[in-house]
N, C-alpha and C positions, 0 to 999 in steps of 0.2 A: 504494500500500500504506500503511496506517497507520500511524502512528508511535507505538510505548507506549513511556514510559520507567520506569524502576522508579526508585523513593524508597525508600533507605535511610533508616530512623527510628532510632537508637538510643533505647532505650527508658532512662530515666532510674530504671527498676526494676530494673535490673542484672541478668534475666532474658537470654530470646531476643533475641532484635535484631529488633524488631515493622517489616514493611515495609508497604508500599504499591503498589500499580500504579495510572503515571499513563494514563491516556487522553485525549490532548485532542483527538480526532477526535470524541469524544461527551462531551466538558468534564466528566469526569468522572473521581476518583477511588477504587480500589476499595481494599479491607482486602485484604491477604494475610497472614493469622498464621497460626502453629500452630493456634491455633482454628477457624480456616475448614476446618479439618480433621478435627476431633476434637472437637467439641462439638456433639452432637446433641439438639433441642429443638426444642419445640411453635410453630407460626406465632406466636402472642400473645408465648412467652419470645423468640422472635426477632425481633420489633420492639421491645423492651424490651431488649435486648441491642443494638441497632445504636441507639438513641436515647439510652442511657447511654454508648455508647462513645466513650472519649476517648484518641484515637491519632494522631500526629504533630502536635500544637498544635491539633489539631479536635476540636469536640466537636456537629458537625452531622451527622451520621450518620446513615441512616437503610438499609429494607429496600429493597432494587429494584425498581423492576416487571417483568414480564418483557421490554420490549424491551431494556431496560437491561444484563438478565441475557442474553438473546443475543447482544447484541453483541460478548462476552467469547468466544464458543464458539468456535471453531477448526475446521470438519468436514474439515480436510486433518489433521487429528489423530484418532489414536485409543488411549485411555486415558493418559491425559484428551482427551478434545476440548475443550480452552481455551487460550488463548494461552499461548505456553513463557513469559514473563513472570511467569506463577504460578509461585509455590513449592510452594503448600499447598494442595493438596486430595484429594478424596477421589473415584474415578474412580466407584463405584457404588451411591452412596446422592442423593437428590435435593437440590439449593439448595433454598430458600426462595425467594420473589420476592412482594411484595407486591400482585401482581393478584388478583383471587379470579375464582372459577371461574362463568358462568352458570350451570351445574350446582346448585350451591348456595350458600351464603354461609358453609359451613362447611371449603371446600376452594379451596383456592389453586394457580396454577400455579408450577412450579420444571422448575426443567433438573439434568440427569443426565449429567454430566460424561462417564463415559465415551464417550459417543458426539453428544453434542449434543442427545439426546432431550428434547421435553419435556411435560411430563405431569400432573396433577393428581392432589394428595392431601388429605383430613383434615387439618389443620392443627392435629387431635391428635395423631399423629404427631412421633416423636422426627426434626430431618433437620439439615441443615446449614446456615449462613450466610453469606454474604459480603457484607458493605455495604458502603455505598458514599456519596460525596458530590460534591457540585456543585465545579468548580472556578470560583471565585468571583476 
């Protein structure tokens, strides 16, 4: 079984207490804020949102692709289907993930927490974020 540990961040903005989930089964770590939850926005604002983000001394940030993004799912869960390690998210609106779709170069794949689903949209479409970085 894999081992996730969560990263407490206290945020030097005297806000929320901004976290983290570690994964080093896939050397990676993901965002888990209040935002991963509640900030819904276009594929293009959501790589521009994970490329300025600057969250526990990182400023490497970037969108997932989707194996990235499944790897987080959980399908022995349901709402959310993602590891109990999350704090923050939103069980029925889609991720983001940075693969695009052969369908067209206007629609991207993302997953759907509630159940693990994953699916293609518009990337005009308002949806949600979680990024993520290499651990280095």
């Amino acid at each position: 079984m894999r081992s996730v540990l969560i990263m407490a961040i206290v945020s030097s903005m005297a806000m929320a207490e901004p976290t983290m989930v570690k994964d080093p089964a896939n050397n990676l770590i993901w965002e888990d804020t209040l935002h991963a939850a509640k900030e819904k926005v276009t594929h293009l604002e959501a790589k521009a949102y994970c490329q300025a983000l600057k969250l526990g001394g990182f400023d490497n940030w970037r969108l997932p692709i989707l194996p990235e993004l499944l790897s987080i799912v959980d399908y022995r869960r349901y709402k959310p289907a993602i590891l109990k390690e999350f704090k923050h998210v939103d069980n029925d609106t889609l991720y983001w993930s940075n693969t695009v779709s052969a369908r067209t170069s206007d629609d991207f794949w993302g997953i759907v927490f509630r159940d693990g689903a994953t699916k293609t949209e518009s990337g005009l479409y308002g949806r949600y974020i979680r990024c993520v970085r290499d651990i280095k």
